[in-house]
C-alpha positions as CSV (number, residue, x, y, z in Angstrom):
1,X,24.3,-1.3,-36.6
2,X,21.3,-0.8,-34.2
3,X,22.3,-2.9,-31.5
4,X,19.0,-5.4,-30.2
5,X,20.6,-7.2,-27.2
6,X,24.1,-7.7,-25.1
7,X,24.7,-10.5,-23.6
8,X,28.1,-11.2,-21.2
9,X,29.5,-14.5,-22.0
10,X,30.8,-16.3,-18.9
11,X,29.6,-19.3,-18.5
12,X,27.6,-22.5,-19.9
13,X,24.0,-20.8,-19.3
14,X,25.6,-17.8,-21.4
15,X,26.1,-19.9,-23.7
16,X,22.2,-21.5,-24.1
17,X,21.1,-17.7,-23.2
18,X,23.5,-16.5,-26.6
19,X,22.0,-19.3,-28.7
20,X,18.5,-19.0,-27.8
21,X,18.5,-15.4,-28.5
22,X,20.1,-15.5,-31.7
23,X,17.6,-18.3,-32.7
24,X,14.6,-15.7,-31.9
25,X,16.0,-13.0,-33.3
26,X,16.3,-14.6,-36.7
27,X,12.8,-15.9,-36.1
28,X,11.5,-12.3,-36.0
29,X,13.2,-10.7,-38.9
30,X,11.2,-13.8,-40.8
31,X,14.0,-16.3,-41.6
32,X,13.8,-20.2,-42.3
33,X,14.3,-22.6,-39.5
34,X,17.6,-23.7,-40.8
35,X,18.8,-20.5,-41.3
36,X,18.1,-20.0,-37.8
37,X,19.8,-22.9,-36.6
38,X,23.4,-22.5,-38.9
39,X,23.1,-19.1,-37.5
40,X,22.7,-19.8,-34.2
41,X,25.0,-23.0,-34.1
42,X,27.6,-21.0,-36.1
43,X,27.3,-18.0,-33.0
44,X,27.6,-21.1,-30.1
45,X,30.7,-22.2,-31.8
46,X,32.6,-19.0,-31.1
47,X,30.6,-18.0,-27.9
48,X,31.8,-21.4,-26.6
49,X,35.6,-20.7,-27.0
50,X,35.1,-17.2,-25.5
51,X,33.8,-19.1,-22.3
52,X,36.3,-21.4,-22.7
53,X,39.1,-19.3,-23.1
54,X,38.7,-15.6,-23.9
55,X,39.0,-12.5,-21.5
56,X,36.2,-9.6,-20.9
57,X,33.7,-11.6,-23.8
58,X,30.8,-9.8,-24.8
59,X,27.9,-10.3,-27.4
60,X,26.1,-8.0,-28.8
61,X,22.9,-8.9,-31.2
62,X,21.9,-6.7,-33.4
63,X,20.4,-5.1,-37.2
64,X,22.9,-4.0,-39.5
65,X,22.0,-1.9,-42.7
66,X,22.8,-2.2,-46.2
67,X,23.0,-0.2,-49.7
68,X,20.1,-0.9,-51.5
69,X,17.6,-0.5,-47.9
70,X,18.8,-4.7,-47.4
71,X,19.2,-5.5,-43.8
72,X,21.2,-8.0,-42.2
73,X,21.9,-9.7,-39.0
74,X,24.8,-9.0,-36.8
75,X,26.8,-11.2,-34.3
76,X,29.8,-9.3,-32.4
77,X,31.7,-10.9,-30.0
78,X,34.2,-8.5,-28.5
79,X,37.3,-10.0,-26.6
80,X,40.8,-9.1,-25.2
81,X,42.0,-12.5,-26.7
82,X,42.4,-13.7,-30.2
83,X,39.7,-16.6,-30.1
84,X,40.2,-17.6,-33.6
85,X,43.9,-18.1,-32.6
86,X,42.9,-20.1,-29.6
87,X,40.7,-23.0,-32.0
88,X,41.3,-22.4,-35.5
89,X,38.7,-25.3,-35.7
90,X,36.3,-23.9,-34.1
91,X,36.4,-20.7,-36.0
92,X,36.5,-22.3,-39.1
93,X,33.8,-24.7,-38.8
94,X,31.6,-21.3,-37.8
95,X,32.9,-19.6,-40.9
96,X,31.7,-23.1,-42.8
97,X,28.1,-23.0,-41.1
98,X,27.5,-19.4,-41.6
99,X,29.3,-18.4,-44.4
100,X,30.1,-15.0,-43.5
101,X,32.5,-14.2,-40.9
102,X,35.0,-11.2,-39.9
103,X,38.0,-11.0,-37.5
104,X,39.4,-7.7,-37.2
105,X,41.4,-6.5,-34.0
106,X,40.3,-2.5,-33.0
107,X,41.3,-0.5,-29.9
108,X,42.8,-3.1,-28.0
109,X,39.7,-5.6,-28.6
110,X,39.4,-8.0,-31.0
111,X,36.0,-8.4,-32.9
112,X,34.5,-11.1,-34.6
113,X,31.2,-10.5,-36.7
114,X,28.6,-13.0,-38.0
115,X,26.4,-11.6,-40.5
116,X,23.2,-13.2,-42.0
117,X,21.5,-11.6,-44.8
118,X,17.5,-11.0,-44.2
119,X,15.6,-11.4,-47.3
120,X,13.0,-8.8,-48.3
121,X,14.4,-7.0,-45.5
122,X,12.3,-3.8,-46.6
123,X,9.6,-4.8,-43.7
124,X,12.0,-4.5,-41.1
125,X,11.3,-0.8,-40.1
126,X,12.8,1.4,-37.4
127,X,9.4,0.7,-35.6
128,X,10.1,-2.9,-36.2
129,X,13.7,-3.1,-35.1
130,X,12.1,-1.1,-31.7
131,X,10.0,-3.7,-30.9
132,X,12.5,-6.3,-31.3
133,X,14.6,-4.1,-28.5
134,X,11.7,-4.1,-26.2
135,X,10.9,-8.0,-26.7
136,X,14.1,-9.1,-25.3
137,X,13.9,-6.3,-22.6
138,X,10.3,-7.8,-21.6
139,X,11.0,-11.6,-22.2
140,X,11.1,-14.1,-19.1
141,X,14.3,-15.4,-18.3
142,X,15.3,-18.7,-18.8
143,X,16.0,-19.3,-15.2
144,X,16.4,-18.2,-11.7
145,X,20.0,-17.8,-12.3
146,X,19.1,-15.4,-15.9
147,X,17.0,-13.1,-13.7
148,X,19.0,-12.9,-11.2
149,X,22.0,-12.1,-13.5
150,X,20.2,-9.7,-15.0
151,X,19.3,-7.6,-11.8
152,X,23.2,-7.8,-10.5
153,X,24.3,-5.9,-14.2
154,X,21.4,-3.4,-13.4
155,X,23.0,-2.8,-10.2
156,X,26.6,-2.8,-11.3
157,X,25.3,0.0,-13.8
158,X,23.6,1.8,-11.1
159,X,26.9,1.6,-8.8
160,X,28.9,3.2,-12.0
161,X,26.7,5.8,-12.6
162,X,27.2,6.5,-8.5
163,X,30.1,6.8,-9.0
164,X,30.5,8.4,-12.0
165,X,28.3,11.3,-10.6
166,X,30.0,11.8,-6.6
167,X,33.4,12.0,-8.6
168,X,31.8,15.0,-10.6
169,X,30.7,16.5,-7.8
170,X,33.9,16.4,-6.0
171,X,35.5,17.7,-9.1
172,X,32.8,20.3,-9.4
173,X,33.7,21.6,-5.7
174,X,37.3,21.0,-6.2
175,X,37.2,24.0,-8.6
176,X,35.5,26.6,-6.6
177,X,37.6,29.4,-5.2
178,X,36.4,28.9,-1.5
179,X,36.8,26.9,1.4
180,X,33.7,24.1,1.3
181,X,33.2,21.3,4.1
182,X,30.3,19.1,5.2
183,X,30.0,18.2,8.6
184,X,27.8,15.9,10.4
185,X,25.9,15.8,14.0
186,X,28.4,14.6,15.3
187,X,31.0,17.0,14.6
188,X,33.0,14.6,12.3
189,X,33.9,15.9,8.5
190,X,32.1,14.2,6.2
191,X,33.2,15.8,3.3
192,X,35.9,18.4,2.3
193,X,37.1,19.9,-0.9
194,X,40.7,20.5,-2.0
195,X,40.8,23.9,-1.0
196,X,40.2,23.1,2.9
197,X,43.1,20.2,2.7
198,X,45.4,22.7,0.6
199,X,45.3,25.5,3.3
200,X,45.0,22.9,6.4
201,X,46.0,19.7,5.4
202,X,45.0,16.9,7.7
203,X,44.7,19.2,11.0
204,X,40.6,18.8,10.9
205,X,39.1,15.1,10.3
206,X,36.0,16.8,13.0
207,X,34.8,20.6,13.4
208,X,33.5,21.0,17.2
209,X,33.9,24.7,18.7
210,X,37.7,24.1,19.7
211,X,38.6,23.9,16.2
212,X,37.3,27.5,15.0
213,X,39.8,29.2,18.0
214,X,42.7,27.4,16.2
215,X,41.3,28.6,12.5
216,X,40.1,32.6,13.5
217,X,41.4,35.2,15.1
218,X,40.5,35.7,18.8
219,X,38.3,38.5,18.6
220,X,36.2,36.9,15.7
221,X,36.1,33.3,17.1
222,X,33.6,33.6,19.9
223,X,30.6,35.7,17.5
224,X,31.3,32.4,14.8
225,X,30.7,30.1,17.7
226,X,27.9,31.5,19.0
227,X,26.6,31.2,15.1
228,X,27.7,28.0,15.4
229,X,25.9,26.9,18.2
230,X,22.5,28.9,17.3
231,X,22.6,26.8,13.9
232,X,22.5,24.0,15.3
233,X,19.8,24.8,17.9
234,X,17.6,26.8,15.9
235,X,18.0,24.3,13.0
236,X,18.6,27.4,10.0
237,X,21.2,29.3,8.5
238,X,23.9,31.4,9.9
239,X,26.0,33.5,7.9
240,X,29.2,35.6,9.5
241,X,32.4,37.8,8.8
242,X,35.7,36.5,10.5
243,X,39.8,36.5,10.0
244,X,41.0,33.0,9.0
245,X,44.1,32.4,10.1
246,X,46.0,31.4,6.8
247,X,49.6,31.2,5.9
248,X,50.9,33.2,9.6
249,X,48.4,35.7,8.1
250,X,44.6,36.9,8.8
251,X,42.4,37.0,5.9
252,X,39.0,38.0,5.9
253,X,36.2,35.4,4.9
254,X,32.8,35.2,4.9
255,X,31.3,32.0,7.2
256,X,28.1,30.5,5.8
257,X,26.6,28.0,8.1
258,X,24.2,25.8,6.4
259,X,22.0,23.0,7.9
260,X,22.0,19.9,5.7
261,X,18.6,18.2,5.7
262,X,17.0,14.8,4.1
263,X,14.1,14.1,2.7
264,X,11.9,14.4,5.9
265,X,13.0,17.8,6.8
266,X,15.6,16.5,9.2
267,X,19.0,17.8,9.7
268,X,21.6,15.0,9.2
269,X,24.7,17.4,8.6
270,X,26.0,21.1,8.3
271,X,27.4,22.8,5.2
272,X,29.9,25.3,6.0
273,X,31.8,27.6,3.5
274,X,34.1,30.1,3.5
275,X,35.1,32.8,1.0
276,X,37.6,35.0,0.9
277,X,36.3,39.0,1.1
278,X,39.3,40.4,2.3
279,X,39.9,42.9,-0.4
280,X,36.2,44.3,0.1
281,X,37.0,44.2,3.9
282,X,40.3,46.7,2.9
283,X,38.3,48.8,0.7
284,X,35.9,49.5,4.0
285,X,38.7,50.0,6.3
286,X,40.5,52.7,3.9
287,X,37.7,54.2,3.3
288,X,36.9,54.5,6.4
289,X,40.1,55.7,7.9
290,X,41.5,57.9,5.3
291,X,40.0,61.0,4.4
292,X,41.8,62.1,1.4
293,X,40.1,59.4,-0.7
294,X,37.0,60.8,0.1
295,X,36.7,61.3,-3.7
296,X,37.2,58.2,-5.1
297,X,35.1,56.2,-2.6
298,X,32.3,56.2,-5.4
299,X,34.5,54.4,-7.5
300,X,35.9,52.0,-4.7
301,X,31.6,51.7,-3.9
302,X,31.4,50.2,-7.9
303,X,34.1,47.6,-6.9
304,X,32.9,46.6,-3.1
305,X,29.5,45.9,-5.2
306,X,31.3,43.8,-7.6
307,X,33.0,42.2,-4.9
308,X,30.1,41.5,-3.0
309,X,28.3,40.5,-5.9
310,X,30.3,38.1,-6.7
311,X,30.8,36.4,-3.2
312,X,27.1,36.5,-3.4
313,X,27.3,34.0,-6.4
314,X,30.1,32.2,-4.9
315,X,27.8,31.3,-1.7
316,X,24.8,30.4,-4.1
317,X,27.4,27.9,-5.9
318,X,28.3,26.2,-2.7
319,X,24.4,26.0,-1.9
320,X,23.5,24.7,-5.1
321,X,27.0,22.1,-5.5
322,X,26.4,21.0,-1.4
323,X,22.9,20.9,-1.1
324,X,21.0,20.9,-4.8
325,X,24.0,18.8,-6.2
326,X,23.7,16.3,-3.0
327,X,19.7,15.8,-3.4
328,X,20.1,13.5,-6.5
329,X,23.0,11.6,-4.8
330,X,21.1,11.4,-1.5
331,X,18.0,9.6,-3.2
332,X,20.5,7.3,-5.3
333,X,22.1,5.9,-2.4
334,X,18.6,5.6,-0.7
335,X,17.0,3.5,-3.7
336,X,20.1,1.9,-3.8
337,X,19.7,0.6,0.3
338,X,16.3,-0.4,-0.1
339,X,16.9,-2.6,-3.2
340,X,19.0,-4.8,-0.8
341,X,16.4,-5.3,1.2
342,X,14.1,-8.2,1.7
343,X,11.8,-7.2,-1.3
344,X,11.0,-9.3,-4.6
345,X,13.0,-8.8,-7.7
346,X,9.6,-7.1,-9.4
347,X,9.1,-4.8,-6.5
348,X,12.7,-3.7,-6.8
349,X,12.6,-3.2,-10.5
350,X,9.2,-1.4,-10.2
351,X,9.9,1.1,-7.5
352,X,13.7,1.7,-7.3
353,X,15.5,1.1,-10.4
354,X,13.6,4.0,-12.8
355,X,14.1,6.4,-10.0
356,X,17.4,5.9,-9.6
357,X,17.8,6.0,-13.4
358,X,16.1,9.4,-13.0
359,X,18.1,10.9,-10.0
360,X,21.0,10.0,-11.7
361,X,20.3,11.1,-15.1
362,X,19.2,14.6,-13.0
363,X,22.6,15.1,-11.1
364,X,24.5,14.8,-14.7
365,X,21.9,17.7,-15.9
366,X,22.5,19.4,-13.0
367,X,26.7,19.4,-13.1
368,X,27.0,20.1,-16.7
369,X,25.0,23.1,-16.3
370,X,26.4,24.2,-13.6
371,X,30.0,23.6,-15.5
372,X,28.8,25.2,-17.9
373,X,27.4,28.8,-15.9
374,X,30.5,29.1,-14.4
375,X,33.0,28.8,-17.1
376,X,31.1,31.8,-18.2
377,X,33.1,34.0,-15.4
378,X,36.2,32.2,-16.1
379,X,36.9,32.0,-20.2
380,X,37.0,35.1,-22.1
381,X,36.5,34.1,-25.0
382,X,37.7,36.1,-28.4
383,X,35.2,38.9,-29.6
384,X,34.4,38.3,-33.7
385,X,32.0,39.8,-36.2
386,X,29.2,37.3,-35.9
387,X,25.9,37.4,-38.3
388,X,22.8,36.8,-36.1
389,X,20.9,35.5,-39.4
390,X,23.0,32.7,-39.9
391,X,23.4,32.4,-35.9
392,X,19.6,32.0,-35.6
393,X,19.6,29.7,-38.9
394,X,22.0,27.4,-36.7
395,X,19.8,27.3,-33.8
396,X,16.5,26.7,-36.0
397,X,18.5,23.8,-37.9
398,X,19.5,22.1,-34.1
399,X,15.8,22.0,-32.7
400,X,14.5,20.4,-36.8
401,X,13.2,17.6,-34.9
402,X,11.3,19.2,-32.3
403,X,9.9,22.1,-34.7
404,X,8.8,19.2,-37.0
405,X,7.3,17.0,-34.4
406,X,5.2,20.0,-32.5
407,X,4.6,21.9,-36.3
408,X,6.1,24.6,-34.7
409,X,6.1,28.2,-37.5
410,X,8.8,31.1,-37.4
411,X,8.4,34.4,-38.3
412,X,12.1,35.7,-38.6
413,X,13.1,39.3,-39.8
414,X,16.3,40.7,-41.1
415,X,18.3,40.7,-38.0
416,X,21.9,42.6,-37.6
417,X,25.5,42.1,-37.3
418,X,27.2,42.8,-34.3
419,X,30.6,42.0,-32.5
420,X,30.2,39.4,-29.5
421,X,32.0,35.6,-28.4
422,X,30.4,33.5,-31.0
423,X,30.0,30.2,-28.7
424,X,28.2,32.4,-26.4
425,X,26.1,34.1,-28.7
426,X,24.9,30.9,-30.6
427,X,24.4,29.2,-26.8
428,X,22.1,32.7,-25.6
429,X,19.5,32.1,-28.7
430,X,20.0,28.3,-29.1
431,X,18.3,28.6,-24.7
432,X,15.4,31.4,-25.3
433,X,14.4,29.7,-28.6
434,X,14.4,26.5,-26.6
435,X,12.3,27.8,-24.2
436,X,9.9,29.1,-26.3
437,X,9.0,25.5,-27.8
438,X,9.5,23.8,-24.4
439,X,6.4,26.0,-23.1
440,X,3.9,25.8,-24.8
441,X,0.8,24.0,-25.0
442,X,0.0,24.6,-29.0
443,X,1.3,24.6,-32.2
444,X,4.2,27.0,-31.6
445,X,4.3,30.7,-33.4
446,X,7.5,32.5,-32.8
447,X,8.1,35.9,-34.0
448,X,12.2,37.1,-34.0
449,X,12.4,41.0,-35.0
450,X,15.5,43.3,-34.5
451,X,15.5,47.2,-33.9
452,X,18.0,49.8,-33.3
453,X,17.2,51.7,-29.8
454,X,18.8,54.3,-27.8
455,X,18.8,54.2,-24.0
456,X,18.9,57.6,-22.4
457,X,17.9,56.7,-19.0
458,X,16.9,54.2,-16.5
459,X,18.8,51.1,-14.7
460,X,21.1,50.3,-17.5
461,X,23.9,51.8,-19.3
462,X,23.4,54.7,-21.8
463,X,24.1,54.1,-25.4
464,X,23.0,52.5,-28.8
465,X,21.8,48.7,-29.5
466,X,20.9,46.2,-31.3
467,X,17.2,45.1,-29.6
468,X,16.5,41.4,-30.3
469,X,13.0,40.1,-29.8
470,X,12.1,36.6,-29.6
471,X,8.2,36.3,-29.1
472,X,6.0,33.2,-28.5
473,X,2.4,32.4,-27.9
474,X,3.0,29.8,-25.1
475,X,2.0,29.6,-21.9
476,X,3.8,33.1,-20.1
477,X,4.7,33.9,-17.1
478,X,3.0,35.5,-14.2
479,X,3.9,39.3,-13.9
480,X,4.8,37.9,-9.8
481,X,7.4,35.5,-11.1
482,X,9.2,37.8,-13.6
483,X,11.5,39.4,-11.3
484,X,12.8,35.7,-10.3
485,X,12.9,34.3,-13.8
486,X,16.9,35.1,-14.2
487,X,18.0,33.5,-11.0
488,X,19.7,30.6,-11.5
489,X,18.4,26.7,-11.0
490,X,15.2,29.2,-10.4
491,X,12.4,27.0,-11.7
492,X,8.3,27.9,-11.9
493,X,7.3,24.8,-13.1
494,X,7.4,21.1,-12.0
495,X,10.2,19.2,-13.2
496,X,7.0,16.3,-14.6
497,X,5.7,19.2,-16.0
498,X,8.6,21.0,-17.8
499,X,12.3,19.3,-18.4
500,X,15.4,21.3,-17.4
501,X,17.3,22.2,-14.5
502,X,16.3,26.5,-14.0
503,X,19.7,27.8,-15.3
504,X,18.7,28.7,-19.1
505,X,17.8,32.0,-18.3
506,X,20.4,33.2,-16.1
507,X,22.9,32.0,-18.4
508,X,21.4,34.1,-20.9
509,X,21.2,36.8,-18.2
510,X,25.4,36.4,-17.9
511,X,26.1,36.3,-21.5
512,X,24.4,39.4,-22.4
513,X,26.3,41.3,-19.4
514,X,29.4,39.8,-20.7
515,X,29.1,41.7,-23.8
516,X,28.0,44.5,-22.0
517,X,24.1,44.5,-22.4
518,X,21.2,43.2,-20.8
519,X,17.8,41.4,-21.1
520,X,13.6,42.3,-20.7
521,X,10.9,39.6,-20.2
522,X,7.2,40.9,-21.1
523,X,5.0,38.3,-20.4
524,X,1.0,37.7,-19.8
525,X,-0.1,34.2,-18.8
526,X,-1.9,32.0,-21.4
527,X,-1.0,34.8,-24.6
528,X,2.8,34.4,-24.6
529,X,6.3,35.6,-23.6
530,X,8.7,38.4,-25.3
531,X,12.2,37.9,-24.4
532,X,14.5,40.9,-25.3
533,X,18.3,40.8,-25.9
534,X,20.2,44.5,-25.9
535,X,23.6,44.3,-27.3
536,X,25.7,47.3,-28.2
537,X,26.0,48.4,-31.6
């Protein structure tokens, strides 16, 4: 069934709003006035003992279809109670009226259905059923009370999808293997993840300069402090090295103090974050102090890079889940403030509701991929033999929509098998094919060719592989950018211009090092971009 219309039944202008709209829906799928009215009266009768005695009642209006290409009319009222049990009358003088009616109890909710055959239901089209949706979406209420109604659900909505999106975040921060806080002006902690309580319970609900002698070691507190003090001064980032004092032990962290502005520029807050780089801080000190591993310090060098590497990534997830994260929840709860205020309901509708719609629906985009870059570092998935033919099949048959609707033509060659984590695989091609018919501003030609190369020299690892070409003739890149193109929420396009959230391409970046290889971009703006995959044979 393509659902039309909901309506909540609570009341006696439910009631007239359920009937009415039943009426005009019949009306527009072309049916007789007294088929409209024994489906519409039939619909009151059970709407009225829902008001009267159900729990949680809901309508929902809408076109169901049938074998043959017939159509009909559904009525659903959902409800926690058995209405047909509370006035057996009732429900059988609707099944009387209309002739066709279900009870069936699903889930926990029971569910009773109305059905009304359309005749030569062949003229109600997917275009037609579309325009029915945005009728009732457009149609004046019946009332002060039916507009005002309408704009409290809208709000409700909003408030869940708040929700919904600051209890992702928290979970999103929750998981990251460092200490992450938010303070504002005034000192007080606005906002701490699990780690920070885990490690120091309830000792800090503020962070002046008194609390970092009681978290560092003596020698390191005053250089933090001084940071401390010169970030909130100079109004930018400070980043330092320090001993935490943790479990009667000292252990190395890294201090990150970031100011926390809104959309004017100003500074409301700090984000601070600390992560643990206390093996790298051995490795230093024993090579530093101990001669006789002299030889293996090149070795230890390949791990203090990996380390630092790593805590490099760590500090650009904290960025991205305190400050990129926060942006979408900042301008929620902003819209959400001035919606209260003294405006009209059509200026509140106009300015604030589709850009809240938008913020939120960004800050979901934004914490899935996120999720879904770091689970890369975390699950190691199984390695399998994996056909890149029927990979790349799978990947043309998910964008047949999008192909179809921009005419879009592939050139695809005879392409190799190799050994890899199929899930990653499939999600590395599934992102560069994407991007290749997100930019592009004509009919889409991409060209994917395989070759077998040998890499003798240069910044990447010596050996044999499988080169994977995926070229395009859309809009390229600018030789400038190319270098930042694998950086991740890194984006060189508006987000009105081009959808997405940046990460595509360093995903990529991270699955091809997982499997030990690498990626090229060769790109000239206005003729097209080659994106090149290197896996080991």
């Amino acid at each position: 069934m393509k659902e039309i219309i909901r309506i909540r039944l609570d009341n006696e202008m439910d009631l007239i709003l359920a009937h009415k709209r039943a009426m005009k829906l019949a009306e527009l799928c072309g049916l007789i006035v007294s088929a409209q009215t024994r489906f519409a009266t039939a619909l009151s009768e059970i709407a009225r003992c829902a008001i009267t005695y159900g729990r949680n009642s809901q309508l929902v209006l809408g076109i169901g279809s049938l074998s043959g290409g017939k159509k009909e009319i559904n009525a659903i009222i959902y409800d926690d109670i058995n209405l047909a049990e509370c006035n057996p009358e009732a429900y059988a003088y609707a099944g009387r009226i209309s002739k066709s009616i279900a009870l069936q109890f699903s889930n926990g909710v029971y569910e009773i259905k109305l059905t009304l055959l359309i005749p030569y239901s062949g003229i109600i089209s997917p275009l037609r059923i579309t325009s029915f949706i945005e009728y009732f979406q457009k149609e004046q209420p019946l009332s002060p009370y039916d507009e005002l109604r309408k704009k409290n659900i809208q709000l409700i909505e909003l408030s869940e999808k708040l929700s919904e999106s600051e209890h992702n975040y928290r979970q999103l921060t929750d998981t990251l293997p460092m200490i992450i806080f938010s303070v504002a002006n005034s000192g007080k902690i606005t906002l701490a993840n699990r780690r920070l309580l885990e490690l120091f319970e309830n000792q800090f609900t503020t962070f002046p300069a008194v609390s970092l002698d009681i978290m560092l070691h003596i020698e390191d507190s005053p250089a933090i402090s001084k940071g401390w003090d010169i970030a909130r001064k100079t109004k930018l980032p400070f980043t330092g090295q320090a001993r935490l004092h943790l479990n009667s032990a000292y252990v190395w962290h890294m201090i990150s103090i970031m100011p926390n502005k809104d959309e004017n520029d100003e500074v409301f807050g700090y984000i601070i974050s600390m992560v643990d780089i206390n093996a790298q801080k051995l490795i230093e000190e024993t090579l530093k102090d101990n001669k006789e591993l002299k030889e293996t310090q090149q070795s230890l060098k390949t791990i203090n890079n990996e380390l630092s590497a790593k805590n490099r990534e760590l500090e650009q997830f904290a960025y991205i889940a305190s400050h990129d994260l926060q942006e979408p929840l900042r301008k929620i709860r902003n819209f959400t403030s001035l919606a209260e205020r003294g405006l009209t309901t059509e200026e509140r509708e106009k300015l604030y509701f589709p850009k809240i719609n938008a913020s939120a629906e960004r800050m979901s985009r934004l914490i899935k991929d996120v999720l879904n870059y770091s689970k890369l570092g975390v699950e190691s998935g199984k390695f399998a033999t994996i056909s890149l033919d029927e990979v790349i099949k799978d990947v043309v048959n998910d964008f047949e929509f999008l192909i179809k609707e921009k005419q879009a033509e592939f050139t695809i060659g005879s392409l190799p098998v190799i050994n890899g984590i199929p899930v990653q695989i499939s999600q590395l091609f599934y992102n560069v094919i994407g991007n290749s018919l997100k930019f592009t501003e004509k009919k889409p030609l991409i060209i994917i060719t395989s070759q077998y190369v040998t890499v003798a020299n240069g910044s990447h690892k010596e050996g044999d592989y499988n080169k994977i070409s995926v070229s395009d003739n859309g809009i390229g890149i600018d030789a400038q950018h190319i270098s930042k193109i694998f950086i991740i929420f890194k984006r060189l396009h508006p987000q009105n211009e081009y959808e997405g959230t940046g990460i595509g391409l360093a995903l990529c970046k991270k699955i091809a090092e997982n499997h030990n290889g690498y990626m090229e971009i060769e790109s000239e703006p206005g003729s097209g971009t080659t994106i090149s995959v290197y896996l080991p044979v």
